[in-house]
FIVONU-420876 format. One record per residue (C-alpha): residue number from 1; x, y, z. Coordinates in steps of 0.2 Angstrom, whole numbers. Layout:
N
pos east north up
NUM X Y Z;
...
# end
This chain:
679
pos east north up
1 430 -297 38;
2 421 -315 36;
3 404 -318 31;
4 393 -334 36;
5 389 -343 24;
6 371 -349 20;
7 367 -364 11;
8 350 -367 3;
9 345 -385 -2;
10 334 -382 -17;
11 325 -396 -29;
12 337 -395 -43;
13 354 -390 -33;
14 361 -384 -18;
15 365 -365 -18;
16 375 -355 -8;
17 372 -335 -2;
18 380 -325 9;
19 371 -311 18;
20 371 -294 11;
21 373 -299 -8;
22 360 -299 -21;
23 350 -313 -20;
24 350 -317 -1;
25 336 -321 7;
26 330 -307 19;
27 311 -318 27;
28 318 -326 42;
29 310 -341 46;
30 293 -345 52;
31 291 -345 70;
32 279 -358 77;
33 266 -348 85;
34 262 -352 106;
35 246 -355 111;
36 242 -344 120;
37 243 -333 108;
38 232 -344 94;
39 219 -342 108;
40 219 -324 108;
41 222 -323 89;
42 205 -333 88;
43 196 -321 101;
44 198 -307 92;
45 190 -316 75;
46 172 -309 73;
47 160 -323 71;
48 146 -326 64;
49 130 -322 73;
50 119 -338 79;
51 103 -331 73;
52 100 -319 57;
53 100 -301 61;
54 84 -296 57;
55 79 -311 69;
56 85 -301 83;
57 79 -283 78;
58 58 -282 83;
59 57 -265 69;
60 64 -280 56;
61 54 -294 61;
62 39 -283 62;
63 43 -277 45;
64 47 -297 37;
65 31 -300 45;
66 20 -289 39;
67 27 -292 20;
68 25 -310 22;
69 5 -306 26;
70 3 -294 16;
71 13 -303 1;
72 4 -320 4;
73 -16 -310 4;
74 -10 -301 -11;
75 -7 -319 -18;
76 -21 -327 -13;
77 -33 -312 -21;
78 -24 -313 -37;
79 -27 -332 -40;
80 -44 -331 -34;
81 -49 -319 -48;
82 -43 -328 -60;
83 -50 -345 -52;
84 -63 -346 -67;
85 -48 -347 -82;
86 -37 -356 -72;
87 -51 -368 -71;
88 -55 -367 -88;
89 -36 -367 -92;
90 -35 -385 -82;
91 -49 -394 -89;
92 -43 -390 -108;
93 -25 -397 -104;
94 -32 -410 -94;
95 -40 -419 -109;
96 -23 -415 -120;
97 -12 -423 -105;
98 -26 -438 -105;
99 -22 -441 -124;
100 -4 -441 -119;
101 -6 -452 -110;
102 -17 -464 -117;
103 -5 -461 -133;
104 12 -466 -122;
105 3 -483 -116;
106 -2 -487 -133;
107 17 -484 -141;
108 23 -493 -125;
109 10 -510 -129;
110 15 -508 -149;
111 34 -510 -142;
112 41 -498 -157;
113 58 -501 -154;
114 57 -520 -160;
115 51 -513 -177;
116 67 -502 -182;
117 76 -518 -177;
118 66 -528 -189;
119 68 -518 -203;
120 87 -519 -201;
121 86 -536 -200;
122 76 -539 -218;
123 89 -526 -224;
124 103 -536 -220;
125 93 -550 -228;
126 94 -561 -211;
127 77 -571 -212;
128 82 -579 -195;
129 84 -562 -183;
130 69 -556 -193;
131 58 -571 -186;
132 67 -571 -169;
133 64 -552 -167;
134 44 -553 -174;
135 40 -568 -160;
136 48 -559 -146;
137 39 -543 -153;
138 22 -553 -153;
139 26 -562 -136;
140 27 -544 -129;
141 11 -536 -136;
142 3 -552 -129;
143 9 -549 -112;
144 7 -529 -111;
145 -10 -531 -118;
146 -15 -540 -105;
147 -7 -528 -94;
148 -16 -513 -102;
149 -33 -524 -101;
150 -31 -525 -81;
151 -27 -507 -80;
152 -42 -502 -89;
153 -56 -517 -82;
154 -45 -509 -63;
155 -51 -490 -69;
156 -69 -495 -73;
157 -71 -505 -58;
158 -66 -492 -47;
159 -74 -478 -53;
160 -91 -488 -53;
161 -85 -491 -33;
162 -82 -473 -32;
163 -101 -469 -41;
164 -111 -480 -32;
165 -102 -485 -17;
166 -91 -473 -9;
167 -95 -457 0;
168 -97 -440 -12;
169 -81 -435 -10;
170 -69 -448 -13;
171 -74 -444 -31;
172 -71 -427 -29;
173 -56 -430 -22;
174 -50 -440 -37;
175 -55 -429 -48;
176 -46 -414 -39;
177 -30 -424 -39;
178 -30 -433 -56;
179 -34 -418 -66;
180 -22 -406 -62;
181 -8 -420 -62;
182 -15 -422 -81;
183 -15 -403 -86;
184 1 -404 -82;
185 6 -418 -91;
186 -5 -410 -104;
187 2 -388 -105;
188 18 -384 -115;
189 31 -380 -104;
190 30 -362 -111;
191 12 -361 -104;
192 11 -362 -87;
193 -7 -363 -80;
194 -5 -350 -66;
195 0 -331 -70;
196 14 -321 -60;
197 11 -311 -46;
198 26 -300 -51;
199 33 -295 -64;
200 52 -294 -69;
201 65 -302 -66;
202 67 -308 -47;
203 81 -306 -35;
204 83 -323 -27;
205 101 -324 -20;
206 119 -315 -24;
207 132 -326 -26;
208 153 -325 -26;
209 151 -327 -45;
210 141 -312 -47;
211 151 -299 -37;
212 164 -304 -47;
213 158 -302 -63;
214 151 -285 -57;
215 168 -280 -51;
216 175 -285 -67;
217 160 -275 -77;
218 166 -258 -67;
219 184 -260 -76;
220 191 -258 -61;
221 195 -276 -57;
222 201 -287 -73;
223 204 -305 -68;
224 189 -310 -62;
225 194 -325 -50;
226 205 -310 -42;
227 193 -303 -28;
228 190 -315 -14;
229 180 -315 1;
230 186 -315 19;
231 170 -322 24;
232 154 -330 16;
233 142 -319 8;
234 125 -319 18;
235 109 -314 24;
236 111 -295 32;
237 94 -284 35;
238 81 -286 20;
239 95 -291 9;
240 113 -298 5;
241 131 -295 11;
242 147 -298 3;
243 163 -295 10;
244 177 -292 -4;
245 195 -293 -4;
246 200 -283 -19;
247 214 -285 -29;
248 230 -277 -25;
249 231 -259 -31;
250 213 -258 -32;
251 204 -247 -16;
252 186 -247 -11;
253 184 -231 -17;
254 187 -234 -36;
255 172 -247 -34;
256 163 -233 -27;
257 165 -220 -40;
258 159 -234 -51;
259 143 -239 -45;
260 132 -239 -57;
261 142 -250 -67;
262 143 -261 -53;
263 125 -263 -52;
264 122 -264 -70;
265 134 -278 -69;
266 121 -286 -57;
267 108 -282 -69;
268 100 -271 -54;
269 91 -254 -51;
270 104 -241 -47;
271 98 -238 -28;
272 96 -257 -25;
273 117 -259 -24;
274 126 -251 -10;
275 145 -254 -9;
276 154 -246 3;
277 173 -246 13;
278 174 -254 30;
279 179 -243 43;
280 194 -251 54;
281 199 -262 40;
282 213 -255 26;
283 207 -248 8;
284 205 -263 -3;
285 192 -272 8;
286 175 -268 1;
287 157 -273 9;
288 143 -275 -4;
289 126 -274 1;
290 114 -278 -11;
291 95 -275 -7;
292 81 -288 -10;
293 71 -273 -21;
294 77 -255 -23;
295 78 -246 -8;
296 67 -233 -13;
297 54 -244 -15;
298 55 -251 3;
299 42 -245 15;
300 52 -237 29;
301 47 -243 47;
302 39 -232 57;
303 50 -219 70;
304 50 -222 86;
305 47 -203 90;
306 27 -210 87;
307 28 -219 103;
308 15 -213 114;
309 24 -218 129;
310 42 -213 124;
311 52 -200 134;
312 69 -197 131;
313 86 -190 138;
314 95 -175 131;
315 108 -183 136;
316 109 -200 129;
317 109 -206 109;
318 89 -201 105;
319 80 -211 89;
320 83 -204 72;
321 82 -212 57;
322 87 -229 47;
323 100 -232 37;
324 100 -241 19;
325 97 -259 27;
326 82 -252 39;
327 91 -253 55;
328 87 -240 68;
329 101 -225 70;
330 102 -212 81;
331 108 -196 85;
332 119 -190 100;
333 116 -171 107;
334 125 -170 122;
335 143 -160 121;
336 141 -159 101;
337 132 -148 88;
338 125 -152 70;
339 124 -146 54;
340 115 -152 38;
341 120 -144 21;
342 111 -149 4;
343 103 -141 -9;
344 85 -137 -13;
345 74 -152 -11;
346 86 -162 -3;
347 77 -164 16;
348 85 -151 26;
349 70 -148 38;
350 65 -165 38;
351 83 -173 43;
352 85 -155 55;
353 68 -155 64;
354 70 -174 68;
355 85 -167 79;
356 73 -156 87;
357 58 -168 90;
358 69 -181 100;
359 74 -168 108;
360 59 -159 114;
361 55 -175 122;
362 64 -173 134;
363 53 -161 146;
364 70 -149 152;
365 76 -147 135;
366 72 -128 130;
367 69 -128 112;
368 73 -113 101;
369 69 -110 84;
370 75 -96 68;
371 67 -102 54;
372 72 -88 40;
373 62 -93 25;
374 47 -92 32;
375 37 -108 27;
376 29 -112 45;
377 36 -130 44;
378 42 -126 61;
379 28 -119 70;
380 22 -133 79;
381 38 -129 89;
382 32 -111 95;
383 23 -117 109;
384 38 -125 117;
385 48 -109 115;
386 48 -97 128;
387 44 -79 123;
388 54 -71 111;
389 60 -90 107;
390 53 -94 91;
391 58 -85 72;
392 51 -86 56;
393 52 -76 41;
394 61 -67 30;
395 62 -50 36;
396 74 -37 42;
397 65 -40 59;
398 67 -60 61;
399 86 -57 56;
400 87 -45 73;
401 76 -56 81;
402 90 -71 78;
403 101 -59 84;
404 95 -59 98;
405 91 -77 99;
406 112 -79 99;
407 114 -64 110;
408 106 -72 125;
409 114 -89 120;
410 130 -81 123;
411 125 -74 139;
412 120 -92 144;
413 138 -96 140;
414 142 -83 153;
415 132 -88 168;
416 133 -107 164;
417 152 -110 167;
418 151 -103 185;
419 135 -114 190;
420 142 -129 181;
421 161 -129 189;
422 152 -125 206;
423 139 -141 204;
424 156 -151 198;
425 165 -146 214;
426 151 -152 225;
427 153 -169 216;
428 140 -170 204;
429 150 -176 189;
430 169 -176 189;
431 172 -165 175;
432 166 -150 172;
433 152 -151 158;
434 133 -150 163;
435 124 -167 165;
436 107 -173 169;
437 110 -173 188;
438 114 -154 186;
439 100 -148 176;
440 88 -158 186;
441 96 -147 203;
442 96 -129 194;
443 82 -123 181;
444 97 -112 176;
445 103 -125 169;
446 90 -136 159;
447 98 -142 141;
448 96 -129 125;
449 94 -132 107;
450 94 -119 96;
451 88 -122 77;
452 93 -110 64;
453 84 -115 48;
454 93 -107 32;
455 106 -99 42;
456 116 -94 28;
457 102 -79 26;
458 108 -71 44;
459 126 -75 39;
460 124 -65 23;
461 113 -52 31;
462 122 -34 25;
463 119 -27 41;
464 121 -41 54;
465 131 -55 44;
466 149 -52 51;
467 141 -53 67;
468 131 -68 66;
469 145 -78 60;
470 158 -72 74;
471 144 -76 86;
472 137 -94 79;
473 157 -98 80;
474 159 -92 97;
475 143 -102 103;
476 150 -119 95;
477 168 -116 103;
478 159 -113 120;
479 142 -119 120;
480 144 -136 116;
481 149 -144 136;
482 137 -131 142;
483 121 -138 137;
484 118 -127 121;
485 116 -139 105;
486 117 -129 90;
487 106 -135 75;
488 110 -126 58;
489 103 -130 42;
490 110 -122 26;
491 105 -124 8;
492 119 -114 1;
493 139 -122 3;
494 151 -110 -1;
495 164 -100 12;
496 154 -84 17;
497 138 -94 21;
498 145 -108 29;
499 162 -101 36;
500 176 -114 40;
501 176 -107 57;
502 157 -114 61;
503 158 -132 52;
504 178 -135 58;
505 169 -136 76;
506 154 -146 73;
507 154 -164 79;
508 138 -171 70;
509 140 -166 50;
510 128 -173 35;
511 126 -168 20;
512 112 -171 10;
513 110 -170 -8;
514 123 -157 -16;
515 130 -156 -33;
516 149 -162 -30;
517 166 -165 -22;
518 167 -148 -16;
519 151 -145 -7;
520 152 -163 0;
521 171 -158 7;
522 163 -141 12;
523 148 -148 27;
524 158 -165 31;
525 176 -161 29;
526 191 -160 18;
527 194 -177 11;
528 178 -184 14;
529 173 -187 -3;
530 190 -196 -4;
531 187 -206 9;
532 171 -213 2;
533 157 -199 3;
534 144 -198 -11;
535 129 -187 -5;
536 131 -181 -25;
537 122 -198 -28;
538 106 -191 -20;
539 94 -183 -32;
540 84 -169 -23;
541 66 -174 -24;
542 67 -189 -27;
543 79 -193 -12;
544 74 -182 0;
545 82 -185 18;
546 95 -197 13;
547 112 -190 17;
548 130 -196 24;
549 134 -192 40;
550 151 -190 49;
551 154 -189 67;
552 141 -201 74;
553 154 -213 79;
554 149 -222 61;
555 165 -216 49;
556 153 -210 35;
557 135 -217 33;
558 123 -217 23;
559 109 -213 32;
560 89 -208 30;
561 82 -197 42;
562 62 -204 47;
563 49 -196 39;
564 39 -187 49;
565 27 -174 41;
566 18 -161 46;
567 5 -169 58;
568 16 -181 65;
569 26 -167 71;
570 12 -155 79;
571 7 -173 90;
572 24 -176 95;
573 26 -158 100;
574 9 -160 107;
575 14 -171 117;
576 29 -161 121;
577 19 -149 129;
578 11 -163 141;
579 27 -170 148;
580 31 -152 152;
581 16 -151 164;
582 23 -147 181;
583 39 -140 173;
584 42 -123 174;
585 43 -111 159;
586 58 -102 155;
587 59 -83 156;
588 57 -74 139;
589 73 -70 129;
590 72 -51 133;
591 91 -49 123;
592 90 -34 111;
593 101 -35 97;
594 114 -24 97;
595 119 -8 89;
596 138 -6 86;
597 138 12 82;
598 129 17 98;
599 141 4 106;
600 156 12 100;
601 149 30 103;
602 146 26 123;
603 163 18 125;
604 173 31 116;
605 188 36 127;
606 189 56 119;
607 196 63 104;
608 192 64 88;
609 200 49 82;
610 204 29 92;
611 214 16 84;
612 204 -2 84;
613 214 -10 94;
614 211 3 110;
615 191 2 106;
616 190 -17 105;
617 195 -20 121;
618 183 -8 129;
619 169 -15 120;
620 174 -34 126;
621 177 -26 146;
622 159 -17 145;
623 147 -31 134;
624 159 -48 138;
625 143 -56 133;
626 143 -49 115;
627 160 -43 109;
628 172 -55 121;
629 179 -64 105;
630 177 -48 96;
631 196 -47 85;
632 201 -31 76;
633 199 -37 60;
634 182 -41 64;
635 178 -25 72;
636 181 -17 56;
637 170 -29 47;
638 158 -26 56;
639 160 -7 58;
640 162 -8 38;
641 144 -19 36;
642 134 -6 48;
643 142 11 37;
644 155 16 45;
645 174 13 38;
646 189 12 47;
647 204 22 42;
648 221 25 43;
649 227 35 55;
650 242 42 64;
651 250 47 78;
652 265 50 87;
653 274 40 98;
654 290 42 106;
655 294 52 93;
656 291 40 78;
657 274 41 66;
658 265 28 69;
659 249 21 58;
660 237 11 61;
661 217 8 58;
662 204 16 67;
663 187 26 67;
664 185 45 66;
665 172 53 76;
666 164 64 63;
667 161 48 54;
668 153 40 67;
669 141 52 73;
670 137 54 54;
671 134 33 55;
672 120 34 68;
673 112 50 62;
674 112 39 46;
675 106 24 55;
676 92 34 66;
677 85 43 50;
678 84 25 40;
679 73 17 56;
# end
């Protein structure tokens, strides 16, 4: 077997390798690329947008504007109270800087340098330079005297022209020009005549040279000309943007774990450095966006939800809040749901009932609302609900009120598939998922969203919980292409009060402030602190309503819903209740919530003893509504939670003992005496 033989002309000698040994080159040459394919090479380069960004944004200019104004009166207030010692501050330095001045002229006429020359001359005992120096040194005194003599008979003759000849204010004028220019000449350099406005050091500009150092001061990065940036750092939103290319082996995620280091290495406040990984582009690219003044101390624009004239579509991305550089987001309803998961303080009914104000803006969006804690932040809602639609407290009787809440949901889930596919058929959308053109034919069909505030307490609930969480699972399975948006809002992030089964089927995810990995992997999804998630960062309080988001079609974001407070709300919803004139109110939700043990009782085939598995489907076939995704593990959860246990028992069949669970009779009717005796 031959093998070519390649020859590689180097600088030093020729070397020869043949292919498939150690030390053969294994790169093939570079091929010359066509045209054609520079051109679409180059298309695909973003480029740089021909005006700033906050140019083209009218909540940004509005916001640049109206610091610029106020700044600039701010300014001009402070000075003019402290025009008196700034006056008094001028005329002091003035005389200083005239005596300067007067002092230079005089060094200059003396011509001081000839002097050190002279006396070097009669050192060196060197009569004849000494003579040749002093007439040169006298002829130069003569001349510049006679200089200095025009230049003060030219300043006495003008400022008599000035006194008695010209108008009263070229004097004036003189004055306001000449003694400023010699208070200048006249102040220390360490004692400037004006006071700050601000106080601190100022943010001006970041620069190449300052990332890097910052990257080098996180311990993550130690060569410092390492990173590099794939494009040039500049002006993004009220602040700077820098693109970084890290070093190999280093990911954007190590920067982010570090970031307080990071900022200290800017020498800036904590929540004024925002580094974050690029979605689309591998792991070690990095964006840092650094703020012209913390974040927190940024005056957040105001919502658009304020609009008097605004009206919105269920159906189409509504307004919602700002991320960290003050650009509007928003929030998408149609064929999703949403959770938000923090802990106390963090903003969960501020970043929740945002959802719900866009969306009661639109007049044939239903609003319903649970709200188990009972602190009223959601009652400017209950006139929007229809009866029986709106929930607070934290009783037995708004946890069976919630009930049925999800009850008739699921029984919308029932009558909506038929309507929709029928609507569909007739050509109104080509697949089958409810759209405007639908719920504007069919009143059966207007858009629902259903808020449950502190859900975890029906979730947990002794005597409902088992069936709360079945049912909230079922509705974000079935709901979601139906019309029915779920909103739940959870302050406790563990598996029984958020189960996996709920937040595994929830497209629109944030989490707020929580304490970790695990409750941030918990609400937005396994790995998501890996990828880059912090809502740890936030402080509760202090950060209320800043959360990232997954789902939105943004990777993970940092995001802030708008504050609205209470009286915002109640005119939003206020103004609900107008668009809603001429729009026909929806029949009250007369769902009871159901009773298992009765349930059971009425279905029960005979004897004194039925396996799970023969009384599940009986249940499903007689209330589909209620018990259609009812398992037989979950039947005897739920018959468990309401006091009655399921046991082992036996039978026969074909001749061979059989086992399995089931309920007993006596123990049932001794259930709902139970039950009966307790209500």
């Amino acid at each position: 077997m031959t093998h070519e033989v390649i020859r590689v002309d180097g600088d030093a000698e020729a070397v020869e390798y043949r292919p498939g040994q150690p030390g053969a080159p294994v790169d093939g040459p570079d091929e010359r690329r066509p045209l054609h394919a520079t051109i679409r090479a180059r298309e695909a380069e973003p480029r740089r947008p021909l005006v700033p960004g906050w140019t083209r944004n009218a909540d940004q200019r509005r916001e640049v504007a109206r610091w610029a104004v106020g700044y600039a009166g701010y300014t001009v207030a402070f000075h003019t109270l402290r025009a008196p010692k700034y006056a008094a501050k001028t005329a002091a330095w003035s005389v200083v800087g005239a005596g300067r001045l007067v002092a230079r002229q005089l060094r200059w006429w003396f011509v001081a340098d000839s002097v050190v020359l002279q006396q070097e001359a009669a050192t060196a005992n060197d009569p004849e330079t000494w003579m040749r120096l002093h007439d040169k040194a006298r002829q130069a005194r003569l001349f510049r005297g006679l200089v200095l003599l025009a230049e003060l008979l030219g300043l006495v003759a003008g400022g008599l022209l000035a006194r008695f000849l010209a108008p009263w204010w070229v004097p004036a004028l003189v004055g306001l020009v000449a003694v400023p220019a010699l208070a200048l000449a006249g102040r220390p350099a360490h004692r400037p005549i004006l006071d700050r406005v601000s106080v601190g050091p100022r943010f001006i500009k970041l620069t190449a040279d300052q990332v890097r150092r910052a990257l080098v001061a996180t311990g993550k990065v130690r060569d410092e000309a390492a990173p590099s940036f794939p494009r040039d750092i500049g002006r993004d939103g009220p602040g700077w943007l820098a693109s970084v290319e890290l070093p190999s082996g280093v990911i954007a995620t190590d920067i982010i774990d570090k970031r307080e280091q990071l900022a200290g290495g800017l020498r800036l406040p904590f929540d004024q450095v925002w580094p974050e990984a690029v979605k689309g582009e591998h792991p070690g690219r990095l964006d840092v966006w650094v703020a012209d003044r913390p974040v927190s101390a940024m005056r957040q624009p105001a919502s658009p939800l304020l609009d008097e004239a605004l009206q919105l579509d269920y159906f189409q991305p509504m307004p919602y809040g700002f991320d960290v550089r003050m650009r509007e987001v928003t929030w998408s309803l149609e064929q999703r749901n949403s959770v938000f998961g923090g802990q106390p303080g963090s903003g969960k009914t501020l970043a929740a009932r945002n959802v719900a104000l866009g969306a009661v803006l639109d007049p044939l969006v239903i609003p319903l609302v649970s709200e188990l804690k009972g602190s009223g932040d959601w009652d400017c809602f209950e006139p929007l609900c229809p009866p029986g639609g709106y929930v607070c407290g934290a009783t037995t009787a708004a946890t069976r009120a919630t009930v049925a809440m999800l009850e008739y949901l699921l029984t919308e889930c029932e009558i909506r598939p038929d309507l929709i596919a029928r609507y569909a058929r007739q050509g109104l959308n080509s697949v089958k998922a409810l759209n405007r053109r639908m719920a504007e034919r069919d009143e059966r069909l207007r858009p629902i969203v259903a808020v449950f505030d502190e859900v975890q307490e029906a979730i947990t609930d002794p005597e409902h919980g088992k069936q709360v969480a079945a049912m909230l699972t079922s509705l974000v399975k079935r709901g979601r292409a139906l019309g029915v948006h779920l909103v739940l809002a959870t302050q406790r992030l563990d598996k029984d009060s958020l189960p996996k089964g709920i937040t595994s089927n929830v497209s629109n995810r944030a989490c707020l402030s929580v304490p970790g990995q695990v409750e941030c992997d918990m609400v937005l999804g396994t790995g998501a602190y890996k990828q880059g998630a912090r809502p740890n960062a936030f402080q509760p309080i202090e950060d209320a309503g800043w959360m990232v988001v997954a789902g939105l079609g943004t990777g993970f974001g940092t995001r802030r819903a708008a504050y609205l407070d209470d009286r915002a709300a109640a005119a939003i919803c206020a103004r609900a209740e107008q668009l809603r004139h001429g729009v026909d109110r929806p029949d009250p939700i007369r769902a009871e919530a159901r009773n298992l043990l009765a349930d059971v009782r009425e279905v029960w085939p005979g004897g004194d003893a039925v396996w799970s598995e023969v009384v599940v489907p009986l249940l499903a076939e007689r209330w589909p509504d209620a018990y259609a995704d009812l398992t037989v593990e979950q039947f005897g959860s739920l018959m468990a939670s309401a006091g009655v246990r399921t046991v082992d028992i036996g039978r026969r069949i074909d001749g061979r003992q059989t086992t399995r669970k089931g309920v007993r009779l006596d123990a049932l009717d001794a259930g709902i005496t139970a039950r009966q005796l307790k209500s």
